[in-house]
Backbone as JSON Lines, residues from 0, in Angstrom:
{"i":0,"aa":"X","n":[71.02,-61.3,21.75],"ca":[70.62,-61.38,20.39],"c":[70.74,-60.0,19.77]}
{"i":1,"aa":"X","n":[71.22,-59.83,18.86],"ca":[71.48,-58.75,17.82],"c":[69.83,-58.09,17.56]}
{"i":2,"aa":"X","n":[69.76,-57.18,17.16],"ca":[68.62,-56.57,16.66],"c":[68.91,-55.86,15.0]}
{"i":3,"aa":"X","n":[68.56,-56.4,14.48],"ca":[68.73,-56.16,12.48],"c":[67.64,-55.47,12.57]}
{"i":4,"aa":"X","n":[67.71,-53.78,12.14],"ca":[66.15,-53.55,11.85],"c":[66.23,-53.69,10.31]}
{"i":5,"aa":"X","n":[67.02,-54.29,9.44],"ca":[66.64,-54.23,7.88],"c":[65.6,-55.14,8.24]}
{"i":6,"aa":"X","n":[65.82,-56.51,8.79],"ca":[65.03,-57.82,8.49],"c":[63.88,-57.3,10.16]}
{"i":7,"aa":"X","n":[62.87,-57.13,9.59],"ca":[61.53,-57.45,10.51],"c":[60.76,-58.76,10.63]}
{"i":8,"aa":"X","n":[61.55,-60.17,11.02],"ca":[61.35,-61.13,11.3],"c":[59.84,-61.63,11.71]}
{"i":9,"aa":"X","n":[59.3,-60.62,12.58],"ca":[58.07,-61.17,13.13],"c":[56.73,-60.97,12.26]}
{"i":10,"aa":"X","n":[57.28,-60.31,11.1],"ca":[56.01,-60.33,9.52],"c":[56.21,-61.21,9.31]}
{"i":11,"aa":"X","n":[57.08,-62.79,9.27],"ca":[56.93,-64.22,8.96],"c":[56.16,-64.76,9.4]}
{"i":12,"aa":"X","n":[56.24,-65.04,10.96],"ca":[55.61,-65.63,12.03],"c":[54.57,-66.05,11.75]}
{"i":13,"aa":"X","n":[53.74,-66.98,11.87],"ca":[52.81,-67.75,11.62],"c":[51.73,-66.75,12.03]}
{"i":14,"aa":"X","n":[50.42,-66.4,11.42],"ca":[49.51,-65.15,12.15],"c":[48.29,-66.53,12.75]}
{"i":15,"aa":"X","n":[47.76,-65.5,13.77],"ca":[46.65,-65.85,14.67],"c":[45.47,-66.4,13.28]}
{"i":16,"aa":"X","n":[44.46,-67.13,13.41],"ca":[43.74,-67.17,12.58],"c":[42.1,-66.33,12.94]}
{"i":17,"aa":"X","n":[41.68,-65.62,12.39],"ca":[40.46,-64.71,12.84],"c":[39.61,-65.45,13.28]}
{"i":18,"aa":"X","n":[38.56,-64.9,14.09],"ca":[37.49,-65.9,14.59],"c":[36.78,-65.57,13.37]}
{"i":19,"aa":"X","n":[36.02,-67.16,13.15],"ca":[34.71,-66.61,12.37],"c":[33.82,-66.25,12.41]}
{"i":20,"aa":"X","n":[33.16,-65.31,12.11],"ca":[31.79,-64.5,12.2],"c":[29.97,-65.44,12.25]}
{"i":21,"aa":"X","n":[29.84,-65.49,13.0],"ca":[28.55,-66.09,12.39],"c":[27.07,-65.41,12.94]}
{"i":22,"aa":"X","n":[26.33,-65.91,12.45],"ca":[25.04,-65.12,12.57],"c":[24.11,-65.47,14.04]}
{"i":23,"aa":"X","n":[23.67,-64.66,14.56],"ca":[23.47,-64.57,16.18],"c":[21.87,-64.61,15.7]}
{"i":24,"aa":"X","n":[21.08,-64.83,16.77],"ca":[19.59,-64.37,16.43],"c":[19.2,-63.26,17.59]}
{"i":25,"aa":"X","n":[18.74,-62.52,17.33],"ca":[18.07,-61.42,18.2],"c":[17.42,-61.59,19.7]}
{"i":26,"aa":"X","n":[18.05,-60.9,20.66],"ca":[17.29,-61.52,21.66],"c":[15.99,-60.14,21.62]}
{"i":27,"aa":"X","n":[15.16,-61.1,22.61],"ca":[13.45,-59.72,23.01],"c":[14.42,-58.18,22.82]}
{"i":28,"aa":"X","n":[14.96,-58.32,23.78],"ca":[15.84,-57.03,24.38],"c":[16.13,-56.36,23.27]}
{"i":29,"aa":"X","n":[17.04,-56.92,22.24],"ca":[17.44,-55.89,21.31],"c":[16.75,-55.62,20.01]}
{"i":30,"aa":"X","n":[15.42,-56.74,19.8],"ca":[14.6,-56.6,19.1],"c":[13.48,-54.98,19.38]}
{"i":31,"aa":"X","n":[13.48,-54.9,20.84],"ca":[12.75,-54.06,21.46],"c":[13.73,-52.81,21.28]}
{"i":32,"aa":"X","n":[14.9,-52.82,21.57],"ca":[15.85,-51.44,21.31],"c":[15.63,-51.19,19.93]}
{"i":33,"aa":"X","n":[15.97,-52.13,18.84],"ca":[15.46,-51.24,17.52],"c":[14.32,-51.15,16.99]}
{"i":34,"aa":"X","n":[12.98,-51.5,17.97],"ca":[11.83,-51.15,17.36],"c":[11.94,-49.43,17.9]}
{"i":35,"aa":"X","n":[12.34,-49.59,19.25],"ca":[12.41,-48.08,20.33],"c":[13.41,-47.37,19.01]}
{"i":36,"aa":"X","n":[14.21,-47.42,18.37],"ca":[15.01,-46.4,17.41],"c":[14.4,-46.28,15.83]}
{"i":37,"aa":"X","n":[13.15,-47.2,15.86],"ca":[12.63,-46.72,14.43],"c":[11.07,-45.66,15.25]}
{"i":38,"aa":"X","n":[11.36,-46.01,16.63],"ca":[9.95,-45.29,16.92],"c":[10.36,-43.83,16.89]}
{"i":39,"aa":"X","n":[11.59,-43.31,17.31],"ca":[12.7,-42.18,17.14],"c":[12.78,-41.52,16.43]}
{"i":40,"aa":"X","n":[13.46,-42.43,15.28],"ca":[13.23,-41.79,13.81],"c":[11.6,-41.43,13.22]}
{"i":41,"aa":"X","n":[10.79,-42.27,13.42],"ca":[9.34,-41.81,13.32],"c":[9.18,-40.55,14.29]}
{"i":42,"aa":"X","n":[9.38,-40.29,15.26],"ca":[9.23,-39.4,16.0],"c":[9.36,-37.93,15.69]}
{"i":43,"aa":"X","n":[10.84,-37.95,15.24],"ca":[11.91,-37.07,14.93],"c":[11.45,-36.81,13.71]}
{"i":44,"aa":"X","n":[11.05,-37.64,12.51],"ca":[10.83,-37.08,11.55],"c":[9.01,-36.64,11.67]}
{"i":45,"aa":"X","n":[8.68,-36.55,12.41],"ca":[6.76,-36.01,12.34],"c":[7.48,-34.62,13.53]}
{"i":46,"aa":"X","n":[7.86,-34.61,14.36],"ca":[8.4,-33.41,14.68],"c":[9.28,-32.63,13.8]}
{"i":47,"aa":"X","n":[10.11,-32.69,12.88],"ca":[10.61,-32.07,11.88],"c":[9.55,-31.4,10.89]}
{"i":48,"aa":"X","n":[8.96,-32.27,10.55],"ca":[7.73,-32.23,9.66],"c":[6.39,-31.12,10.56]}
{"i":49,"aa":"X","n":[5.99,-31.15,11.63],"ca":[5.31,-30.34,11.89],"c":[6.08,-29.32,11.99]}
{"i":50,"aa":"X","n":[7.38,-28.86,12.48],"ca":[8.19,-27.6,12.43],"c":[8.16,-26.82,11.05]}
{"i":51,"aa":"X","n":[8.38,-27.89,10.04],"ca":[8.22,-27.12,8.55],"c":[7.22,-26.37,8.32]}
{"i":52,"aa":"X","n":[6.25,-27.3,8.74],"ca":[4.29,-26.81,8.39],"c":[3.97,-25.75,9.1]}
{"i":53,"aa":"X","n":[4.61,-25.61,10.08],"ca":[4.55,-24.1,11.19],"c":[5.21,-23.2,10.5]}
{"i":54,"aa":"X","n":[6.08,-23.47,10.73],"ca":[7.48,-22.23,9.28],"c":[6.44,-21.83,8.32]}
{"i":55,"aa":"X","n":[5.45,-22.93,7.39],"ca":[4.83,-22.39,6.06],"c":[3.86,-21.79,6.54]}
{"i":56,"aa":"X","n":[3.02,-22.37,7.91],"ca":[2.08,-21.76,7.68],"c":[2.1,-20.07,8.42]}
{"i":57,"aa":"X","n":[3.15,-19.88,9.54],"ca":[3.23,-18.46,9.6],"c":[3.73,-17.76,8.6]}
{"i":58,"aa":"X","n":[4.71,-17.66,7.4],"ca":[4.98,-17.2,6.43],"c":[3.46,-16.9,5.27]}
{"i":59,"aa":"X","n":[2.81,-17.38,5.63],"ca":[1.4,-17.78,4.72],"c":[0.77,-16.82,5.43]}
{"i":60,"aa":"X","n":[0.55,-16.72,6.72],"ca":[-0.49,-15.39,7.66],"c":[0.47,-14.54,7.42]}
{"i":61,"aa":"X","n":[1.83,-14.2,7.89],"ca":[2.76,-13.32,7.72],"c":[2.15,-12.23,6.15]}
{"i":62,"aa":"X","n":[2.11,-13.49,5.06],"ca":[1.77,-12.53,3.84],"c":[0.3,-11.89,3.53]}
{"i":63,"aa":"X","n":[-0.62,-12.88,4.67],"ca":[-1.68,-12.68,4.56],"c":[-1.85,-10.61,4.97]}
{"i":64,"aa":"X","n":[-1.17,-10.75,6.21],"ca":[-1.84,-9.51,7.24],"c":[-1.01,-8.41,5.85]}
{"i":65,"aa":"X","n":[0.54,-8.57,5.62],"ca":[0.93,-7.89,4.72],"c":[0.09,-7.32,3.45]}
{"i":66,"aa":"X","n":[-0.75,-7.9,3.28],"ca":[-1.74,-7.6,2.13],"c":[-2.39,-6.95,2.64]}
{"i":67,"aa":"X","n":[-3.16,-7.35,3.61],"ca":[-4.4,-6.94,4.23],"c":[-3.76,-5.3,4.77]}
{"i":68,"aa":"X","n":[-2.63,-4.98,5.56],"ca":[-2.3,-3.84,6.13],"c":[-1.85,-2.86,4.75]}
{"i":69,"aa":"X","n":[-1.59,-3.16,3.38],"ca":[-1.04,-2.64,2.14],"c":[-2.43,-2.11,1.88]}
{"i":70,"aa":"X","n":[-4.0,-2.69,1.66],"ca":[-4.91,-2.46,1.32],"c":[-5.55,-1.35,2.35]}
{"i":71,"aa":"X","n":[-5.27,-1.83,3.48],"ca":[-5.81,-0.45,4.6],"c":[-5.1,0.85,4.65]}
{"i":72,"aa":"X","n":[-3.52,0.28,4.25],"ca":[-2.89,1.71,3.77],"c":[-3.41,2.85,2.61]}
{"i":73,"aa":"X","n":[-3.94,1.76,1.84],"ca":[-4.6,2.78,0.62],"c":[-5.79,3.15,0.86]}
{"i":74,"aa":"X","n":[-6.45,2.18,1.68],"ca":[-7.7,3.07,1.87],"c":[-7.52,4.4,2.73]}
{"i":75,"aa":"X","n":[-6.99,4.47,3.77],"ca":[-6.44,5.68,4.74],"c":[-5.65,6.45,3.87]}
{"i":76,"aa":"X","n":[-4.99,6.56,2.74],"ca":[-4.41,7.36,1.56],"c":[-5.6,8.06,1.37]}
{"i":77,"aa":"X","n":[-6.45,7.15,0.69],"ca":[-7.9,7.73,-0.36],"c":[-8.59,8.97,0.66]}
{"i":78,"aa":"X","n":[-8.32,8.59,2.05],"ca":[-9.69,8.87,2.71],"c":[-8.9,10.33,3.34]}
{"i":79,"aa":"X","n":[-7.26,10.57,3.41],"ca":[-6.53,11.19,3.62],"c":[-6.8,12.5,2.04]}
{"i":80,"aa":"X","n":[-6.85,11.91,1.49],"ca":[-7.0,12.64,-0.1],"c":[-8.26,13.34,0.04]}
{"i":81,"aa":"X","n":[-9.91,12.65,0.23],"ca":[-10.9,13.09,0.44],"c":[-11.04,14.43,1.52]}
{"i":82,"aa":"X","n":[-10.19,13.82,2.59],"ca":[-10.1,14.92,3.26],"c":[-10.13,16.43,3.06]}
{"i":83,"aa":"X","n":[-8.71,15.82,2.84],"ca":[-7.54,17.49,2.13],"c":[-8.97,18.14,1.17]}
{"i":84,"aa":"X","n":[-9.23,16.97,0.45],"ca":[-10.01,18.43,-1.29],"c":[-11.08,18.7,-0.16]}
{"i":85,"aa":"X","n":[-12.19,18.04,0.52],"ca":[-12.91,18.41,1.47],"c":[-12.58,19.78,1.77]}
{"i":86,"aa":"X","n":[-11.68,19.78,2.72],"ca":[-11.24,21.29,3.5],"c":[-10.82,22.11,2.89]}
{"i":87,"aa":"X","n":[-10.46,21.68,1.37],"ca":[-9.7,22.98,0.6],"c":[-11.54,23.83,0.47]}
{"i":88,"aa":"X","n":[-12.44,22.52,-0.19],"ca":[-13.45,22.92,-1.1],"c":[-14.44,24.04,0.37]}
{"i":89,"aa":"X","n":[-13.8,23.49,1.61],"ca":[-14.81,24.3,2.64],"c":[-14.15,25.79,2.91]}
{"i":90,"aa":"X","n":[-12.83,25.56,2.64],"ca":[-12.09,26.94,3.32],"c":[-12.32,28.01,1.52]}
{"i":91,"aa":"X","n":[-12.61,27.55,0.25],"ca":[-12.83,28.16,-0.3],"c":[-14.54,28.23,-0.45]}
{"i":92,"aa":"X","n":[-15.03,28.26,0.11],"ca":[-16.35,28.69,0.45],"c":[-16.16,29.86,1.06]}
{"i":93,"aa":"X","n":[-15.19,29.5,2.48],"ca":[-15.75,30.37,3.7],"c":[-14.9,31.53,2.95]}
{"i":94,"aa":"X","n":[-13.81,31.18,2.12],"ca":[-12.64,32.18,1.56],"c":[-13.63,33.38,0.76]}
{"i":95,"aa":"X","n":[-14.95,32.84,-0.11],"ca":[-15.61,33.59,-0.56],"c":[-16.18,34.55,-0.29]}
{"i":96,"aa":"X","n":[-16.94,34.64,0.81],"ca":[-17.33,35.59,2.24],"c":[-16.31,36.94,2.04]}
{"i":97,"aa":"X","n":[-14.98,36.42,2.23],"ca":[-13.57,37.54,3.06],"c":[-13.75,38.01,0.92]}
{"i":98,"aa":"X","n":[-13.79,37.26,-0.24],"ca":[-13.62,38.23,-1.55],"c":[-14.47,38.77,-1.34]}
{"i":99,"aa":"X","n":[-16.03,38.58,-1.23],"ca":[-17.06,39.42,-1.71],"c":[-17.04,41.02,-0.35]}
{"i":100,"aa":"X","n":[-16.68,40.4,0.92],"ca":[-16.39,41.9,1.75],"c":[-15.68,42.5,1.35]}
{"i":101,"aa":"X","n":[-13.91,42.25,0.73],"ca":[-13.12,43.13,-0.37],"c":[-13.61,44.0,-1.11]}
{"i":102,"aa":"X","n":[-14.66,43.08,-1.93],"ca":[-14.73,43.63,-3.22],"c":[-16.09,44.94,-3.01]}
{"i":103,"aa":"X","n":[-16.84,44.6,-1.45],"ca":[-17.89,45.55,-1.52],"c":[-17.22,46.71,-0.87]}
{"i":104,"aa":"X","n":[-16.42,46.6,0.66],"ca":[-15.65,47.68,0.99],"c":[-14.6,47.95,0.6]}
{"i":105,"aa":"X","n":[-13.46,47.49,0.08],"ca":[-12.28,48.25,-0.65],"c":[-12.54,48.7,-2.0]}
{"i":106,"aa":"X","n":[-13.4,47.6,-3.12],"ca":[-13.76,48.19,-4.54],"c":[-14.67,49.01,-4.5]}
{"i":107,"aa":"X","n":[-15.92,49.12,-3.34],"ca":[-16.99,49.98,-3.76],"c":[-18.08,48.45,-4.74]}
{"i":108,"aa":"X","n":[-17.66,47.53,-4.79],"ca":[-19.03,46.87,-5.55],"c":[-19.81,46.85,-5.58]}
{"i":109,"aa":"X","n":[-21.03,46.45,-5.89],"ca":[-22.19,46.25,-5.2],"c":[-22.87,44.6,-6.23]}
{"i":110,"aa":"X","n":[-23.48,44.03,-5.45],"ca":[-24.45,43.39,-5.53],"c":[-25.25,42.96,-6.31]}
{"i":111,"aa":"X","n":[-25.66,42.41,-8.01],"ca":[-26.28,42.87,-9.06],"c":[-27.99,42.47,-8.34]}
{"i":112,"aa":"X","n":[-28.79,43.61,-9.04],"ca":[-29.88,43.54,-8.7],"c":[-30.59,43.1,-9.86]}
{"i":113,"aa":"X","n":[-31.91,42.38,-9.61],"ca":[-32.89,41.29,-10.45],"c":[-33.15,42.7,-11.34]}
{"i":114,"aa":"X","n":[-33.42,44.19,-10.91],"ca":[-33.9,45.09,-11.81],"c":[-33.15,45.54,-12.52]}
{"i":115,"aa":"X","n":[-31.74,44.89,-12.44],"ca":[-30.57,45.67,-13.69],"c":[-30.59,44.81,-14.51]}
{"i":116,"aa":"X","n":[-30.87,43.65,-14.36],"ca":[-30.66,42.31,-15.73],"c":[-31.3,42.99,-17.1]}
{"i":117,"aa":"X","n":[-31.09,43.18,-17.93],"ca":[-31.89,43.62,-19.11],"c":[-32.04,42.04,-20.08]}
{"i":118,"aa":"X","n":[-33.1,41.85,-20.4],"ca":[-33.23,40.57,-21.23],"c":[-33.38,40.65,-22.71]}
{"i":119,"aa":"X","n":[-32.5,40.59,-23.59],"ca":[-32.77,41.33,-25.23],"c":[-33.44,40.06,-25.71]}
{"i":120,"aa":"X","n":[-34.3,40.41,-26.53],"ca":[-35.28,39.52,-27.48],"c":[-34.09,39.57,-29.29]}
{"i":121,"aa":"X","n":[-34.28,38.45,-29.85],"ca":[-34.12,38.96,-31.54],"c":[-34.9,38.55,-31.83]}
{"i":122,"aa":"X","n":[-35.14,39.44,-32.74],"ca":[-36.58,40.03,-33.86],"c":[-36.12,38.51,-35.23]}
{"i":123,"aa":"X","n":[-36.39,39.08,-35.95],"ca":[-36.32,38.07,-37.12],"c":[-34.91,38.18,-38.38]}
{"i":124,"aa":"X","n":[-34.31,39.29,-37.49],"ca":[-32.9,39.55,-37.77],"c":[-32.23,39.3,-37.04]}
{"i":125,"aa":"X","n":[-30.67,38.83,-37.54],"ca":[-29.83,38.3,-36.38],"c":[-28.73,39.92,-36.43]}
{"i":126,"aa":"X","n":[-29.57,40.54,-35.83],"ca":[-28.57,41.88,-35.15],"c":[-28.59,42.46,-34.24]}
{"i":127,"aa":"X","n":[-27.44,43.32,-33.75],"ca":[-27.1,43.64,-32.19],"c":[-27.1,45.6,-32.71]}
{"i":128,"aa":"X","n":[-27.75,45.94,-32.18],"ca":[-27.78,47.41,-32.07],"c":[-27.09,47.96,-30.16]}
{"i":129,"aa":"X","n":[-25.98,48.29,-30.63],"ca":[-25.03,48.98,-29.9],"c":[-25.36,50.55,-29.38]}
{"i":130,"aa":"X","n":[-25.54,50.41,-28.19],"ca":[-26.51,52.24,-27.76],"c":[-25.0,52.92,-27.46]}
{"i":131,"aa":"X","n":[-25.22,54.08,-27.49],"ca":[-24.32,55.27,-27.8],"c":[-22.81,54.88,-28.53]}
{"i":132,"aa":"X","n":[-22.16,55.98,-27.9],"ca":[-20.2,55.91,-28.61],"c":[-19.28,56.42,-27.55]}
{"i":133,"aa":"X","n":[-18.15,55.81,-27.43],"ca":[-17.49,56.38,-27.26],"c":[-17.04,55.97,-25.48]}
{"i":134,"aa":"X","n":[-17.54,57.19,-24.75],"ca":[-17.45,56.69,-23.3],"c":[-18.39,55.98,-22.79]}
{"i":135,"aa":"X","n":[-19.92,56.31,-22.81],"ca":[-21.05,55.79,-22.84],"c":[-20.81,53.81,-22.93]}
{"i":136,"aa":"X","n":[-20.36,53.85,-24.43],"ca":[-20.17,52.11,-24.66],"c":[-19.0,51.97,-23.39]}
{"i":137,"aa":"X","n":[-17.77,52.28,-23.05],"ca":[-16.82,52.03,-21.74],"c":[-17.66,51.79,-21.04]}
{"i":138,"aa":"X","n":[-18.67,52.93,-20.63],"ca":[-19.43,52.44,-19.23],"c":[-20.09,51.53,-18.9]}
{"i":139,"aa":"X","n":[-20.36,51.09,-20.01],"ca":[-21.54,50.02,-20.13],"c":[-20.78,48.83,-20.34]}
{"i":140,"aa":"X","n":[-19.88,48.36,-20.73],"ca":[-19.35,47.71,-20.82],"c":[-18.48,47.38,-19.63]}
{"i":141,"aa":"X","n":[-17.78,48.44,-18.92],"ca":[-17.67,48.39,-17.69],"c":[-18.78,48.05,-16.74]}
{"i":142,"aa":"X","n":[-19.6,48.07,-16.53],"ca":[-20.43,48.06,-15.53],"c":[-20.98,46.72,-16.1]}
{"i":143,"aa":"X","n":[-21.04,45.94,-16.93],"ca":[-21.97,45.02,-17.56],"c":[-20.38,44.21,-17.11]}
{"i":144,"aa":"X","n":[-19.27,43.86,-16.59],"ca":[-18.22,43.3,-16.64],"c":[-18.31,43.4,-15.29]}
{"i":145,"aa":"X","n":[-18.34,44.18,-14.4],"ca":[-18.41,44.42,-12.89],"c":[-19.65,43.56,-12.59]}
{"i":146,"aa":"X","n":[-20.44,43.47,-12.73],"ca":[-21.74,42.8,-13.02],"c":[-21.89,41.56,-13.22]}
{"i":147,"aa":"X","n":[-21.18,40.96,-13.81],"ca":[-20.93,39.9,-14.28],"c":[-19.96,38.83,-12.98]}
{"i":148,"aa":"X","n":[-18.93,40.02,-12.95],"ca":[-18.48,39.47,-11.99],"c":[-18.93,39.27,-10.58]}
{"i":149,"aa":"X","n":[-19.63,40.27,-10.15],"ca":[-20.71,40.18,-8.67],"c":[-21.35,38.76,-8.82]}
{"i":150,"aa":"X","n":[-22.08,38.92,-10.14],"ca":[-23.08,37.59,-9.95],"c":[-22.5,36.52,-9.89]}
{"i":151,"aa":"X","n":[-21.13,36.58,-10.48],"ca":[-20.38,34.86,-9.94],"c":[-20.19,34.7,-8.94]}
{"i":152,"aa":"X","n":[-19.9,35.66,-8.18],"ca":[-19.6,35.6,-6.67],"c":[-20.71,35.68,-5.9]}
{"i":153,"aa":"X","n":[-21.98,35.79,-5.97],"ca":[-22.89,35.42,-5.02],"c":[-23.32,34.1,-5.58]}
{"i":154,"aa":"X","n":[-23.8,33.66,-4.28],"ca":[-24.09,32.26,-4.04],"c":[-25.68,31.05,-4.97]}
């Protein structure tokens, strides 16, 4: 027999006829397999679901301690700050000691005494009578400035 591939003869041919489909009823067995695959999916989705709630809730402490360690940072700032002026305010204490020995052995200072204070009264006039001229007022004015300055520096 010849073989024609123009003509594909056996697309005529009478076809098989399909079986028909019809509806089965469930036996125990496979009633029980898809209760077992919705128990799965229940499963699978409450394990998904607690994985999320873990995810949120360490992200939730995560921000918690973050706060909490931001706030202890500033307090250890503050208390870092207190410090520092602390030790400045103690080393200029003790710093005072090393001016006033300067100022008694290298300047010659001295000390103001309760019997040099002079206390002026005004009378019922508002005036200042100025004692001597010249060098006299320097000295006094000098020494009333030296004076001045001692007494800030004692304690």
């Amino acid at each position: 027999m010849q073989n024609n591939t123009a003509y594909d003869f056996a697309r005529f041919q009478p076809r098989k006829e399909k079986p028909r489909l019809r509806v089965v009823e469930r036996t125990k067995r496979q009633k029980l397999k898809a209760g077992f695959r919705w128990a799965k999916v229940v499963a699978f989705a409450a394990l998904f679901l607690a994985l999320v709630v873990s995810v949120l809730y360490s992200q939730v402490q995560s921000t918690e301690l973050s706060a909490q360690l931001r706030r202890e940072q500033n307090a250890l700032e503050d208390m870092q700050s207190e410090y520092t002026y602390l030790t400045n305010e103690m080393e200029m204490r003790t710093n005072l000691s090393v001016v006033q020995e300067y100022a008694a052995n290298v300047l010659k200072m001295i000390k103001l005494d309760r019997s040099q204070v002079t206390y002026v009264t005004a009378a019922q006039e508002n005036s200042v009578e100025r004692s001597g001229g010249g060098l006299k007022r320097l000295t006094d004015n000098l020494t009333r400035t030296m004076a001045s300055f001692v007494e800030y520096l004692a304690p």
